[in-house]
C-alpha positions as CSV (number, residue, x, y, z in Angstrom):
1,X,-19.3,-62.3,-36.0
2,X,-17.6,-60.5,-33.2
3,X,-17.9,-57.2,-32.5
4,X,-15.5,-55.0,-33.3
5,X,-13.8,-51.4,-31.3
6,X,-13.2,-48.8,-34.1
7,X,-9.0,-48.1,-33.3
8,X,-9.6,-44.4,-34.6
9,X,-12.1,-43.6,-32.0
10,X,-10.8,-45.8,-29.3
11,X,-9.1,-44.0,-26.4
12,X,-7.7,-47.0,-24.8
13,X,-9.2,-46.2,-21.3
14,X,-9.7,-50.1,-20.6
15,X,-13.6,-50.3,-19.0
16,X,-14.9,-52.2,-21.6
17,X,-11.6,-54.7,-20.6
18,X,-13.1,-54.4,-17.3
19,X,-16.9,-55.4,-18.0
20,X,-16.1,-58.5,-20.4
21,X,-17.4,-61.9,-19.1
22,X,-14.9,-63.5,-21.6
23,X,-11.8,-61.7,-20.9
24,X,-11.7,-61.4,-24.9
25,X,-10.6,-57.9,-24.9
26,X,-6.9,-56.4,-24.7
27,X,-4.4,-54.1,-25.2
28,X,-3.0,-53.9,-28.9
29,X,-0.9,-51.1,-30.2
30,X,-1.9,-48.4,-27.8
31,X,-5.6,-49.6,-28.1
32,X,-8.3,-52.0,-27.0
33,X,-8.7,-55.3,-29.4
34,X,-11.6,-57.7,-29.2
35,X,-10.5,-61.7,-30.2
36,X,-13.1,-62.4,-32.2
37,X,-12.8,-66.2,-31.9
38,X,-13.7,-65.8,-28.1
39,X,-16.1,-62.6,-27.9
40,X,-19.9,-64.4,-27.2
41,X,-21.5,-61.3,-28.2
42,X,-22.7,-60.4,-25.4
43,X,-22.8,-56.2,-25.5
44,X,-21.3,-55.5,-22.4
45,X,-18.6,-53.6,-24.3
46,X,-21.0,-51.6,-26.0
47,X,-22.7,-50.3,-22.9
48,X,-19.4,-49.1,-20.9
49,X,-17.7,-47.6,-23.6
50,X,-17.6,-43.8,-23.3
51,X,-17.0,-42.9,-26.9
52,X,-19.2,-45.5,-28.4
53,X,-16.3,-46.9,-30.4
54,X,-17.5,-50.2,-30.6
55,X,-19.7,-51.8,-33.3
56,X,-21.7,-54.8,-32.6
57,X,-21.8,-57.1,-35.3
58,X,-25.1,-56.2,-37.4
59,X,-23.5,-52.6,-37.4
């Protein structure tokens, strides 16, 4: 399972874009989606995001 940026919280500033090995992540609506058929999991997301809007999986 992917991990997954809460839209609510998200403030579309784009670093966690920036930081993905994958290029899984994109602009949606205003805000930051992860593809969840290409995301490896990896938490690099998680570690740049400012707000901490993003869940890993397990979460």
């Amino acid at each position: 399972m992917a991990h997954l940026i809460q839209k609510d919280e998200c403030t579309n500033c784009g670093a966690c874009e920036e930081v993905c090995p994958v290029e899984c992540i994109s602009e949606v609506d205003e805000k930051r989606f992860i593809d969840p058929d290409a995301c490896i999991d990896c938490g690099a997301c998680i570690e740049v995001c400012p707000v901490t809007c993003i869940l890993a999986p397990e979460e």
